[in-house]
C-alpha positions in Angstrom: 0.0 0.0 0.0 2.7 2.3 0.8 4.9 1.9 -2.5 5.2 5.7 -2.1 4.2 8.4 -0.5 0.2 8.6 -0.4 -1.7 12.2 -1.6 -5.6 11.6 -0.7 -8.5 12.8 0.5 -11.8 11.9 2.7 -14.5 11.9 0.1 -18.4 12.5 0.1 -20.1 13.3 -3.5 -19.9 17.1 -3.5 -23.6 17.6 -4.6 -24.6 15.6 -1.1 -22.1 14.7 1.7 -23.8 11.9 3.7 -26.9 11.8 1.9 -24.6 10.8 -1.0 -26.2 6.8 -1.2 -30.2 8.1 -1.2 -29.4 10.6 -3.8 -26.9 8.8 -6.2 -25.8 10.6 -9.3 -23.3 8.7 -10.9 -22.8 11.7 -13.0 -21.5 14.0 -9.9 -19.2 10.8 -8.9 -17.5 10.6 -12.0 -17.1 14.2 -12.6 -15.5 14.9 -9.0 -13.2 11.5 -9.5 -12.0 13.1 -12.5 -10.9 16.8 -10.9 -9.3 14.4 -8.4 -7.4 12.2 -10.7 -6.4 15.9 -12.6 -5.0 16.9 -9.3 -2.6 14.2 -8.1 -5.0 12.7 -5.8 -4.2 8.5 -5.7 -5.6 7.8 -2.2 -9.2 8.3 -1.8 -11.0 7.0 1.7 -15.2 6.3 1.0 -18.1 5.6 3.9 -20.4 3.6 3.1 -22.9 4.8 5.5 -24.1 2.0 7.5 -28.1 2.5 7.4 -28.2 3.3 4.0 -26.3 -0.1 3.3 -28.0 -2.3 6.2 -31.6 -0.6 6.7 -32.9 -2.8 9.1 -35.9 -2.7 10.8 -37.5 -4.5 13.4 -41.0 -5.5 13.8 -43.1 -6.1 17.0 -45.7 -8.3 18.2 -47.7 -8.9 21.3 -47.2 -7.3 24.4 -44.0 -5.0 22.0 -41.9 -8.7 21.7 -39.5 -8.3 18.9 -40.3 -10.7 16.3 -38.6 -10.1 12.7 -36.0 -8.0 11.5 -37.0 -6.6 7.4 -35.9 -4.0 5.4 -38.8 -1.2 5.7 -41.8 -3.7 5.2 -40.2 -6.1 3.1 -39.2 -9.9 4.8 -35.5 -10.7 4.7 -35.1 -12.9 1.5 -33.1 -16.2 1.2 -30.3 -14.6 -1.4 -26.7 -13.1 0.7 -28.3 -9.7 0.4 -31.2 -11.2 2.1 -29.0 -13.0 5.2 -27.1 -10.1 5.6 -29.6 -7.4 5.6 -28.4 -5.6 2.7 -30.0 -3.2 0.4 -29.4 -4.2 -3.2 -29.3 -0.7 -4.5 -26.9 0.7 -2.0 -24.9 -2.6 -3.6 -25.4 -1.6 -6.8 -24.3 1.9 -6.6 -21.4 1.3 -4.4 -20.1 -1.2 -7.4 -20.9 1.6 -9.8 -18.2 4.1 -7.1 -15.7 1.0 -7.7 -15.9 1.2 -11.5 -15.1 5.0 -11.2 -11.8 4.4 -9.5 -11.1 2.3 -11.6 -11.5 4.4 -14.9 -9.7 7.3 -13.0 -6.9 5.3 -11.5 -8.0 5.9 -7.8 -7.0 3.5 -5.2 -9.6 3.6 -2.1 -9.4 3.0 1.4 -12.9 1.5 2.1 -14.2 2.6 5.9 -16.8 -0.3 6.3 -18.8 0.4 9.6 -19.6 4.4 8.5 -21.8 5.0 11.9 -20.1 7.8 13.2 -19.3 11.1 11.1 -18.8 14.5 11.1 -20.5 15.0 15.2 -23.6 12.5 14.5 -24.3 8.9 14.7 -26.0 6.8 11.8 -27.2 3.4 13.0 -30.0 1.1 11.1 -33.2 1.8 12.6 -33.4 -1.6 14.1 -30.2 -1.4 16.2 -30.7 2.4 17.0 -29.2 3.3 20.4 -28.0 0.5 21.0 -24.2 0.3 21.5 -22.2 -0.3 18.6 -19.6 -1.8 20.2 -20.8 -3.9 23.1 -24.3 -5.3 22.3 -24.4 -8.8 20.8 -27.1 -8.0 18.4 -25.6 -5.0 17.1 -22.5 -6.9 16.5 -23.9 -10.0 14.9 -25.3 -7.6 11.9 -22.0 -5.9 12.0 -20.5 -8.9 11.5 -23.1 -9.9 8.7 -22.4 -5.9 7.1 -18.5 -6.5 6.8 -18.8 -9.6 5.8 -21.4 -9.0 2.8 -18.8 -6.2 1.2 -15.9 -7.8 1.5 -16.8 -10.8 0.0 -18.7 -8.7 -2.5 -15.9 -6.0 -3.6 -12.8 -7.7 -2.8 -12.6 -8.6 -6.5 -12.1 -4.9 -7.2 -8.1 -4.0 -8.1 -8.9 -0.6 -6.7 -9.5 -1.1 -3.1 -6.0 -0.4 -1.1 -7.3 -1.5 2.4 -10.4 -1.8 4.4 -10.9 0.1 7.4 -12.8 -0.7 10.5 -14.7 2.1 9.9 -14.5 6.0 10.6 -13.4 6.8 14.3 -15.3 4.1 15.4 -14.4 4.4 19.1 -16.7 7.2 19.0 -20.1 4.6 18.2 -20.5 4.0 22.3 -18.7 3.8 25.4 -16.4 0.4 25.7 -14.2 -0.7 28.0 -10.7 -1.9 27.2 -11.5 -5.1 26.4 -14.5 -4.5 25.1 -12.6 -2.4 22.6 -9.9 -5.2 22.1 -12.6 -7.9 21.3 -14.4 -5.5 18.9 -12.0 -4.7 17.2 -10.3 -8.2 16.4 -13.8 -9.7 15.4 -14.5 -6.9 12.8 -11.0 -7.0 11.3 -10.9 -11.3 11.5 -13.7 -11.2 9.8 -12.4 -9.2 7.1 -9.3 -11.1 7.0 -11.3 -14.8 6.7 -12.2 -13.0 3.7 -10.0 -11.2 1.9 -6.9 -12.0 3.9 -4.4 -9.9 1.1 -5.4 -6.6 2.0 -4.5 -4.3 4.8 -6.8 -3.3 7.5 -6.6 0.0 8.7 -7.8 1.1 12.4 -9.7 4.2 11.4 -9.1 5.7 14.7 -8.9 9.3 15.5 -6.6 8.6 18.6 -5.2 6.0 20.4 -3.4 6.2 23.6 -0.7 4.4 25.9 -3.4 3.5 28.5 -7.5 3.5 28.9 -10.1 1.9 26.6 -8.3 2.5 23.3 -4.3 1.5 23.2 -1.9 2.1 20.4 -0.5 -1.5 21.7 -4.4 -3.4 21.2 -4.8 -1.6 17.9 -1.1 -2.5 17.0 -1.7 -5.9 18.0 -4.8 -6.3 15.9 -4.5 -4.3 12.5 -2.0 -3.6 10.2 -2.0 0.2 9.6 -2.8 2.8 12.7 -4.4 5.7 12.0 -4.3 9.2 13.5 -6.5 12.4 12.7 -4.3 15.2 14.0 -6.2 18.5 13.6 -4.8 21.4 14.7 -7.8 23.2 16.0 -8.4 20.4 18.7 -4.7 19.7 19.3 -2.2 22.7 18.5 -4.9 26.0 18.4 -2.5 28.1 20.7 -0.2 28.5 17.6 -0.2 29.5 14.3 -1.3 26.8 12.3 1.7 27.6 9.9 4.1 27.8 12.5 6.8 24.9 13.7 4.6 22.9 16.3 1.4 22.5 14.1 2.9 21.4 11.5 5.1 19.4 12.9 2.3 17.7 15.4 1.0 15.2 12.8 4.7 14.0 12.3 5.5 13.6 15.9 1.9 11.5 16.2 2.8 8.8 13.4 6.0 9.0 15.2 4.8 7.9 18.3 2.0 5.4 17.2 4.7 3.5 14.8 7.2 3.6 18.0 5.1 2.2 20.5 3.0 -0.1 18.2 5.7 -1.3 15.6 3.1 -0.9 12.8 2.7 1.9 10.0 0.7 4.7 10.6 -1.3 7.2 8.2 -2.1 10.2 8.4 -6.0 9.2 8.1 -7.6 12.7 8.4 -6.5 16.2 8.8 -7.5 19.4 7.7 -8.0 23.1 9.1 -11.6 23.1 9.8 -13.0 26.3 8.2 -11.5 29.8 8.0 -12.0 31.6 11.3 -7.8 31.6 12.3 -6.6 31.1 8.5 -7.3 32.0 5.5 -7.0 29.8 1.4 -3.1 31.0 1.3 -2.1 30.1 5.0 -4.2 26.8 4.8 -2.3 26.0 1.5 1.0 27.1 3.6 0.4 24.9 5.7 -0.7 21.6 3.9 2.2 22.2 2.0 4.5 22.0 5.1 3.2 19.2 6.8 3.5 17.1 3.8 6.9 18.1 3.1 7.6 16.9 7.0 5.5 13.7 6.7 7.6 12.9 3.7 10.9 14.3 5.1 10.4 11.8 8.4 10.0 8.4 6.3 5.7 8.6 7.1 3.5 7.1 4.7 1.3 10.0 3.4 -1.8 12.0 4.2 -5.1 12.3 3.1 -7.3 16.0 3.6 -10.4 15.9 5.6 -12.0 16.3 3.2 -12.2 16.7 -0.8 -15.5 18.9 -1.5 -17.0 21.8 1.0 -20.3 20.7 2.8 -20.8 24.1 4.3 -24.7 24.6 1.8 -25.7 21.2 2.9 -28.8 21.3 5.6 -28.9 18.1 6.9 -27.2 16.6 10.1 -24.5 16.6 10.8 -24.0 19.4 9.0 -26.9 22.1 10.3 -25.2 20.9 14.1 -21.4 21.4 13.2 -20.5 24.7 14.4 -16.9 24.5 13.6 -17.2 24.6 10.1 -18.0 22.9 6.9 -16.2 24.5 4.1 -13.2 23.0 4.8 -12.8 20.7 1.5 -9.9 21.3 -0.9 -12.3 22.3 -3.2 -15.1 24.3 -3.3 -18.2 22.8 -4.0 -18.6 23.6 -8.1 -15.1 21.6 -7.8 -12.9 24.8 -8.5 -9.8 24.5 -6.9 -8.2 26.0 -3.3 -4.6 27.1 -3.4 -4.1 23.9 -1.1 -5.6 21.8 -4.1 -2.6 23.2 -6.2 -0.2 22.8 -3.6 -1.1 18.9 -3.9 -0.6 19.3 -7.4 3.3 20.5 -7.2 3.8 18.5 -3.9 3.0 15.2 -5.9 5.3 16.1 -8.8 7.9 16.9 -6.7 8.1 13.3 -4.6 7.5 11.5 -7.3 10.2 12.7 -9.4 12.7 12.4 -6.2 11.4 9.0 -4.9 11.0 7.3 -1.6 13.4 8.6 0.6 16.0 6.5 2.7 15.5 6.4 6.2 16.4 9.0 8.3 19.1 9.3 10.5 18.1 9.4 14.3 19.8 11.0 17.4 18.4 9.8 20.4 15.1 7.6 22.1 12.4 9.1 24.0 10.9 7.3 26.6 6.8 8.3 27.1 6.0 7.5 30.8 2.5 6.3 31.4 0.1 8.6 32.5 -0.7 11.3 30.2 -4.1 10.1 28.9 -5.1 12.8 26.3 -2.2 14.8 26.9 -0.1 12.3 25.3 0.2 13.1 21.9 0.7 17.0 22.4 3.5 15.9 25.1 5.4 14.0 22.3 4.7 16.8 19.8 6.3 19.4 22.3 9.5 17.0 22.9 9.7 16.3 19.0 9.4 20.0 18.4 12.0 20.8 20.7 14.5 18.1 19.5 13.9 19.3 16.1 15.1 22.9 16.5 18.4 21.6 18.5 19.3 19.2 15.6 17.8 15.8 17.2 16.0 13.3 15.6 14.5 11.5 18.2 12.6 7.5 18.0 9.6 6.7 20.5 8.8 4.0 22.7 6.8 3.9 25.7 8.2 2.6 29.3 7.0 -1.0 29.1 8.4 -1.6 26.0 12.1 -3.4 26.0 14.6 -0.3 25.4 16.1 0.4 21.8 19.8 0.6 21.4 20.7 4.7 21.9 23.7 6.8 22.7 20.9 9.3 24.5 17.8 8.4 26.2 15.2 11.1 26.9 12.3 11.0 29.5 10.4 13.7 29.9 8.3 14.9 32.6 9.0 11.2 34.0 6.2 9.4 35.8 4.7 5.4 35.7 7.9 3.3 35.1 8.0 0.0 36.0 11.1 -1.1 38.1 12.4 -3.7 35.5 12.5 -1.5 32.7 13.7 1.2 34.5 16.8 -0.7 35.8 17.6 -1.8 32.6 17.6 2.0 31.3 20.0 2.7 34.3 22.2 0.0 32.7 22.3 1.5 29.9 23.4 4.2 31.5 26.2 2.5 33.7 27.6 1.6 30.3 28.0 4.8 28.9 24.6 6.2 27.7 23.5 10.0 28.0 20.0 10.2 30.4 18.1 13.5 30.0 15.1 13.5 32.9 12.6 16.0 33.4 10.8 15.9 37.0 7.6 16.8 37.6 5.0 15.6 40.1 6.1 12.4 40.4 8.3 10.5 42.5 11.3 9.1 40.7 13.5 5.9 42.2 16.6 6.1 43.6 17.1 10.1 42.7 19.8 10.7 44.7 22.0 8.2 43.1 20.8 8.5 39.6 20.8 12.8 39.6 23.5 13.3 42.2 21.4 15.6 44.2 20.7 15.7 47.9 17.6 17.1 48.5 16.9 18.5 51.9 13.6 18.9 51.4 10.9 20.3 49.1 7.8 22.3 49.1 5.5 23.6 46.6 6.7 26.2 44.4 5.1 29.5 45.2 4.7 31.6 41.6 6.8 31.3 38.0 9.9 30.8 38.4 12.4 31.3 35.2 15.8 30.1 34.2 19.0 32.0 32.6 20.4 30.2 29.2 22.9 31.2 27.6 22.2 35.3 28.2 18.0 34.6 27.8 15.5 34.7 30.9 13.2 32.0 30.1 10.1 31.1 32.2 10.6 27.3 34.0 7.9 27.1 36.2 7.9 24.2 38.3 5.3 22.6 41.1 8.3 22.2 43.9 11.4 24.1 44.9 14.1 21.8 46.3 16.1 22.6 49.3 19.7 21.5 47.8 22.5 20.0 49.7 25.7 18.5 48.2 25.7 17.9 44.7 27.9 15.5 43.5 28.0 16.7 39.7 27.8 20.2 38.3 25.0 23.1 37.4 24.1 23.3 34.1 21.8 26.1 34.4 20.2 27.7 37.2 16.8 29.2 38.5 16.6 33.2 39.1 16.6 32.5 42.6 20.2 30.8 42.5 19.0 27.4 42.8 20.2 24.5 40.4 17.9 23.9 37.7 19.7 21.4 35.7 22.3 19.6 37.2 24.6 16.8 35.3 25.9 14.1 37.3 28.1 11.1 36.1 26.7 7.9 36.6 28.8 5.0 36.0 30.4 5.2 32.2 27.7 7.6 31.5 26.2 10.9 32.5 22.9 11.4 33.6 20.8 15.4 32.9 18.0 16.1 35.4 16.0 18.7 34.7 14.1 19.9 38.0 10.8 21.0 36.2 8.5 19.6 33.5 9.6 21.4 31.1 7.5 19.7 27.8 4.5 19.5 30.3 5.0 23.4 30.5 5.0 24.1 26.9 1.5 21.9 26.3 -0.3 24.7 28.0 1.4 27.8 26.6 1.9 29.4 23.0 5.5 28.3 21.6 8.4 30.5 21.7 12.1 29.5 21.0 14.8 29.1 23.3 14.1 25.9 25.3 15.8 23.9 22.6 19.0 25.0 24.3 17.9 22.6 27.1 18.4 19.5 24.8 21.1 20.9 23.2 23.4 20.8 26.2 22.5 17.2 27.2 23.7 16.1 23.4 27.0 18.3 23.7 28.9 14.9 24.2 26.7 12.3 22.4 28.0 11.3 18.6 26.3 12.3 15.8 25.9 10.6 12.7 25.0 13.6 10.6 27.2 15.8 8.1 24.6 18.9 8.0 23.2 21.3 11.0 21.2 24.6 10.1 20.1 26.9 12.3 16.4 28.2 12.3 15.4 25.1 9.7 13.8 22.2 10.2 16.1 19.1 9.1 16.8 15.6 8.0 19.3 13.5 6.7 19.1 10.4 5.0 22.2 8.2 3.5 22.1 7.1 0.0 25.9 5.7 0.5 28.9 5.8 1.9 29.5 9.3 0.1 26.3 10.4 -0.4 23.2 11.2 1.6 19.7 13.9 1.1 19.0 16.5 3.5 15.7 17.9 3.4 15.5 21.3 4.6 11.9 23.2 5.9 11.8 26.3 6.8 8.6 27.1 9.7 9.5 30.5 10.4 7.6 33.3 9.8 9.8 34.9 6.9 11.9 33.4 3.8 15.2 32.8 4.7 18.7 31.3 3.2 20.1 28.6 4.4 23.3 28.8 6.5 24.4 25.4 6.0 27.4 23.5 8.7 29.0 21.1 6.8 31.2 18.2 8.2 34.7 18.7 6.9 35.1 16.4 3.6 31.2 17.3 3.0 29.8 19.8 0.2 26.4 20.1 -1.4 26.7 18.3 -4.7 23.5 19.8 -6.1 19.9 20.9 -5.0 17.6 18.1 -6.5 14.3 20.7 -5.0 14.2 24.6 -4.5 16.8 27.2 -3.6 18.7 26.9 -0.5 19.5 31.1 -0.4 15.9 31.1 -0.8 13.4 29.3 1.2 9.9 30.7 1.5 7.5 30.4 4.5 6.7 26.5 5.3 8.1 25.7 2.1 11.3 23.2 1.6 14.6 22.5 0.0 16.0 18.8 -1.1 19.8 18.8 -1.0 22.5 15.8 -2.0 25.7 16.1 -0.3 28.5 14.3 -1.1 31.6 13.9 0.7 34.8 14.7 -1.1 37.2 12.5 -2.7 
């Protein structure tokens, strides 16, 4: 599926959005399949909405006993439609969508239990308000649904993947294993089937702990999915500056880390035009796919590809955030984000699938977080990013990846096994960057080199001094210092040690005496706390030729002598690029765009090759 870099969108027919089933026009299909296919568009992800396709009903008898389940009025027949509760028309004119993608060259993404979109839920009439994902009834026709169009379409070359359906932890409340055993029958019964394809979560989110895991979904599926909209996730910036664009990267990041499965970039889109306007959105698409790309991730697909903003039914007369948000208007004439697409696909396809990228260091998510998770590993990703670090996730129960630096920030829930084996790592030379917030961390003394006195809660912001710049560090305790048996790094305004580095067996060990990522979740980004991470990689090897100030960066090795950077630029004005070269290193050629000129969230491809 991922043979390169996927360029999609979320599609409903643009003359209809949900109600696209009960008023087919094959006509409107065709014609917005085609301004897709014209635009560079090869990933296209379709709902089948669930009652349209299964309109069940249930009819009553004495004393209101349920006795037979029909379509409308009609009995059940004896064919697979019949058994499965199918409408044959919804069949029909879901084959004729499949045809379409065909002619035009589309490869789809087919989200098979459509009961939850856009803020409403769509159940048959039969099963309504019942829980999608707990009752046995409900799941029995579910089971019937998925089974019925899998076996049905799987002949079709188009189809990429199935999904489990659209952000299906959203149909009713489950409990963890509730969610686990839901989600294995839907996707074993599309593998007993059709056991070729991919099957794709379809989740918005997934998390280390609570009902939905990264691990369960990782253990189940093939592909993880993320929808990382900034206006839910990232709204206190920009949405063209560095940690908005950069959030959706740092969330495949993490999912791929902790699971050990691909993640896509399922949905995401600027929801309507109150904090952006056409150029800034197109800014920013532009961006995040040069990042996704730049950081080895599998592609993207735009919530969604028409605007649904004239449309009067629900969901859309209930959606207050906004329905225009497609990357096209609805007569199907083009946003400058729809042309950003267009040069964005030119450009990767002419350079290829990029070589992995080369990373710095590991950083360890503690448990604990719940939905501040993925903004957490966004701020630390952000941060390693402007000091030069590429940094891999995994979470603390995971067995630890070989690193020369380990970071944990804002430590809390580690288990004592993996956490001695980290300190081993450690004792044998490794670089250990801790952050300390509220919790308690084990054996501190011996693993920081600080004696602590004692500790109360910090009483108002409190703010550090690096390198000649006051920067705020608030923290919830001020320690009462004794001996430290290592040196200051930095310090708080008040003369206290802030960050103090202590040597700890072959290898050194940075503890940062306030949560410093937890901090930045909660406040508008500003630079300067990069220096932090910085100083704990002072000593730590690197594998990379190229630093640039000010740019975002990667580097990936084609050979011994050669290796791409990509270079984008999330600051608020063009810039040139001062490039640091490795002795023995020079830029060979620019295979994309001018280094001495790099526009706002725009990028630069460079080979480098070292001399001879």
């Amino acid at each position: 599926m991922f043979e390169q870099f996927c360029i999609g969108v979320n599609y409903w027919a643009s003359h209809a959005g949900t109600n696209m089933w009960k008023q087919w026009d094959r006509t409107v299909v065709e014609q917005d399949f085609q301004v897709l296919a014209e635009n560079g568009i090869d990933m296209v992800r379709v709902f089948p909405l669930w009652p349209d396709f299964q309109p069940l009903t249930l009819h009553y008898g004495f004393a209101n006993e349920p006795v037979e389940y029909c379509i409308g009025e009609d009995k059940l027949n004896d064919t697979l439609e019949g058994q499965c509760g199918i409408d044959p028309v919804m069949a029909e004119r879901f084959g004729e969508l499949l045809k379409l993608a065909q002619q035009y060259h589309i490869r789809l993404i087919v989200s098979l239990i459509t009961g939850w979109m856009s803020g409403r839920m769509f159940q048959p009439p039969a099963l309504s308000g019942k829980n999608a994902l707990t009752d046995p009834e409900v799941i029995r026709w579910e089971i019937r649904y998925v089974r019925y169009l899998v076996s049905q379409f799987k002949k079709y070359s188009c189809i990429a993947a199935w999904d489990l359906g659209n952000e299906c932890n959203c149909m009713g409340e489950a409990k963890r294993s509730e969610a686990f055993v839901w989600s294995t029958l839907i996707t074993n019964t599309i593998r007993s089937i059709d056991p070729d394809r991919p099957v794709l979560s379809g989740l918005d989110y997934a998390r280390l702990e609570g009902e939905w895991t990264i691990s369960d979904q990782a253990e189940v599926l093939d592909i993880l999915t993320t929808h990382p909209y900034h206006i839910f996730y990232t709204n206190l910036d920009p949405i063209d500056s560095v940690r908005p664009v950069l959030y959706p990267v740092s969330e495949v990041l993490l999912y791929e880390g902790i699971g050990k499965k691909p993640c896509l970039v399922e949905e995401i889109g600027s929801i309507g035009y109150m904090d952006h306007n056409y150029d800034t959105e197109s800014r920013y698409l532009r961006a995040v796919l040069f990042a996704l790309w730049a950081h080895n991730c599998h592609g993207l697909l735009w919530w969604c590809a028409f605007d649904q903003g004239f449309l009067q039914q629900n969901p859309y007369d209930w959606n207050k955030i906004g329905s225009d948000y497609g990357l096209f208007q609805k007569d199907r004439m083009p946003k400058p984000a729809a042309k950003t697409v267009v040069q964005f696909a030119q450009t990767v396809r002419e350079i290829g699938k990029l070589p992995d990228r080369i990373t710095d260091a590991v950083c360890i998510i503690s448990e604990g977080f719940g939905e501040k998770l993925s903004v957490l590993a966004d701020a630390v990703f952000t941060l390693g990013k402007q000091a030069g670090i590429d940094f891999t996730f995994q979470s603390c129960n995971q067995p630890l990846l070989q690193a020369e630096a380990y970071f944990v920030p804002c430590m809390r829930g580690f288990g004592r096994s993996r956490f001695m084996a980290l300190l081993d790592k450690v004792r044998r030379g490794a670089v250990l960057y801790l952050s300390v917030g509220e919790e308690f961390i084990r054996f501190f003394p011996e693993l920081t080199g600080i004696d602590v006195i004692r500790r109360q809660r910090g009483e108002g912001a409190q703010s550090v001094l690096l390198d000649g710049e006051s920067l705020p560090m608030p923290a919830p305790y001020r320690y009462q210092i004794g001996k430290i048996d290592g040196e200051t790094v930095f310090s708080f305004e008040d003369g206290s040690p802030a960050m103090v580095r202590h040597s700890y067996g072959e290898g050194k060990v940075y503890c940062l005496l306030a949560p410093l990522e937890e901090n930045l979740i909660s406040r508008p980004y500003c630079s300067g706390y990069e220096k932090v991470y910085k100083k704990v990689m002072e000593q730590v090897p690197c594998q990379k030729v190229l630093s640039c100030d000010g740019l975002i960066t990667t580097e990936h090795i084609l050979s011994e002598h050669k290796r791409i950077a990509v270079l984008l630029n999330c600051s608020e004005h063009a810039c040139r690029a001062e490039l640091n070269l490795q002795t023995g290193w020079r830029v060979k050629k620019s295979i994309f765009g001018n280094p001495d000129q790099i526009n706002r969230c725009d990028a630069v491809v460079l080979e480098l090759e070292r001399k001879q």
